[in-house]
N, C-alpha and C positions, 0 to 999 in steps of 0.2 A: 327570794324573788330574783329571776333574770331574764331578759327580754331584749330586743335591738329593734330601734324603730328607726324610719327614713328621718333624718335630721333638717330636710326641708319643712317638710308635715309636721314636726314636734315644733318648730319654731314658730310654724304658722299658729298650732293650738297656740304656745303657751303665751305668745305677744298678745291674743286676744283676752286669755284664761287671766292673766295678771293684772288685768284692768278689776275686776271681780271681787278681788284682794282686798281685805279691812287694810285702811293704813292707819286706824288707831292700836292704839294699846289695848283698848279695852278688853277684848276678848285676845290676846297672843296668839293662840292656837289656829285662829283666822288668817295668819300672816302666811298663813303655808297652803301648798298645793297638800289633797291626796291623792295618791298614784295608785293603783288599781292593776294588778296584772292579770287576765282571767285564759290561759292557756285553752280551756275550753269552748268557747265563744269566740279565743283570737283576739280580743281588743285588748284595749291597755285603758282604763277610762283616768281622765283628768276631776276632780273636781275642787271648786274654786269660788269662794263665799266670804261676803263682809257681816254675815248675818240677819241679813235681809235678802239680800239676792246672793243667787247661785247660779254657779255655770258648769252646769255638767257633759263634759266634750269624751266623744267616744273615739279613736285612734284602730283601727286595724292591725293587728299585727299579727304576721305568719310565724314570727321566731320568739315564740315565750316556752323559755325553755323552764320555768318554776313560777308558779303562781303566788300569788303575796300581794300587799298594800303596805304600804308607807309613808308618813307626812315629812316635807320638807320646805324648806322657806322660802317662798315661789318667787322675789326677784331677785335669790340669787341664784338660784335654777335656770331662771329664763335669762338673764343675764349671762351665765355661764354659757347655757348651750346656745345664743345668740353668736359669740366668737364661734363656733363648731364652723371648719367648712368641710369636712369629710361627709361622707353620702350618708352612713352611717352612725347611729350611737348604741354604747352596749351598759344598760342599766341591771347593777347588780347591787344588793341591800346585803351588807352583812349586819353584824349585832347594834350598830348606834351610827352608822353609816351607810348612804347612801354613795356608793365607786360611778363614775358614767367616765367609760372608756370611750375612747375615739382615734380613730387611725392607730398608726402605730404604737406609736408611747404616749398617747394623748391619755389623762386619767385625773381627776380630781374628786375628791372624797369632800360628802356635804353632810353636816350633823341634820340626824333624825329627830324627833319627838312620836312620844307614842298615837297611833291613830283615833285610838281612845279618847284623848285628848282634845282632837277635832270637833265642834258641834256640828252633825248633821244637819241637814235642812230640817228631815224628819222628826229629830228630837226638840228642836227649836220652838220654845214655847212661851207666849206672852201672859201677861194678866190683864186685862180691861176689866175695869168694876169689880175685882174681885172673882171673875170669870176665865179659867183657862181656854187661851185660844192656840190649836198649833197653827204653824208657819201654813201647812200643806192646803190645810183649810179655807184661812183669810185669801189663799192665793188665786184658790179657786172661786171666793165670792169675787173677791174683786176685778177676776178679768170681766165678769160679767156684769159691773158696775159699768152705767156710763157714767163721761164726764164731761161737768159743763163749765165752759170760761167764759166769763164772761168780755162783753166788747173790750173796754179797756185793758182786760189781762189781767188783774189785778186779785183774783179773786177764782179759786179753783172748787165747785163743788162735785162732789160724788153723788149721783142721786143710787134712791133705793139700795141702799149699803145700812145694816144695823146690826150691831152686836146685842146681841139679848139671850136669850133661852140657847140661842143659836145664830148662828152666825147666817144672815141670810142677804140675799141682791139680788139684783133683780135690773136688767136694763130696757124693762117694759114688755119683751119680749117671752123673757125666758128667767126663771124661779129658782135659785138654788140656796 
């Protein structure tokens, strides 16, 4: 994998992408961005998860000179390339390392984990009751959930939300 993206635009992603980041232990694999090279399409995608939410950021980029993915520990990533003030950065993966070159002699090498390793959103799977639900599913019930607080705050309910046979909601309007 090698690519150069504008080092403005990378900083903008990843200060927001890093918010997104498990800061527990539970899941380790969660503590890191993956990086996405796709030469074909041009982008570079971020993506960025505590295991319930995810933030998946698309970047453009005209110079992916080798395609690939990669996980690495998103604040020290974004921390690194926050000191960056060259126009440019040049990400390159060799065997258990990620290199991100800048300006002249600018270069620091960041240990990998395999991407393997990372739980997707997609793969992300709960039990209720004894019931497998994935992530992609609940996500979609629930945008279509309303919610209702009551006056004093105190007390937050989801109407027409149920896990059963199927995961179904409903905000009066509209059935899924």
């Amino acid at each position: 994998m090698k690519f150069e993206l504008n080092t403005m635009l990378l900083q903008a992603v990843l200060n927001k992408s890093v918010k997104a980041v498990s800061t527990k232990d539970l899941m380790p694999s969660l503590k890191n961005f993956v990086i996405k090279a796709n030469a074909e399409n041009k982008m570079v995608t971020i993506i960025a998860g505590d295991g319930a939410t995810y933030m998946i950021r698309d970047i453009p980029c005209a110079d992916i000179s080798q395609d690939g993915e990669v996980c690495v520990d998103a604040r020290s990533l974004t921390k690194y390339v926050n000191k960056i003030t060259e126009d440019s950065v040049v990400f390159e993966l060799d065997s258990t390392n990620l290199i991100v070159k800048f300006g002249k002699k600018g270069k620091a090498k960041l240990k990998t984990i395999s991407v393997e390793d990372y739980i997707m959103p997609e793969e992300l799977k709960f039990d209720v009751e004894n019931r497998p639900i994935e992530l992609a599913k609940l996500k979609q019930a629930l945008k279509l959930c309303s919610i209702t607080v009551s006056n004093n705050a105190t007390e937050v309910y989801y109407t027409g939300y149920k896990v059963g046979e199927k995961i179904v909601s409903t905000n009066r309007n509209n059935l899924t």
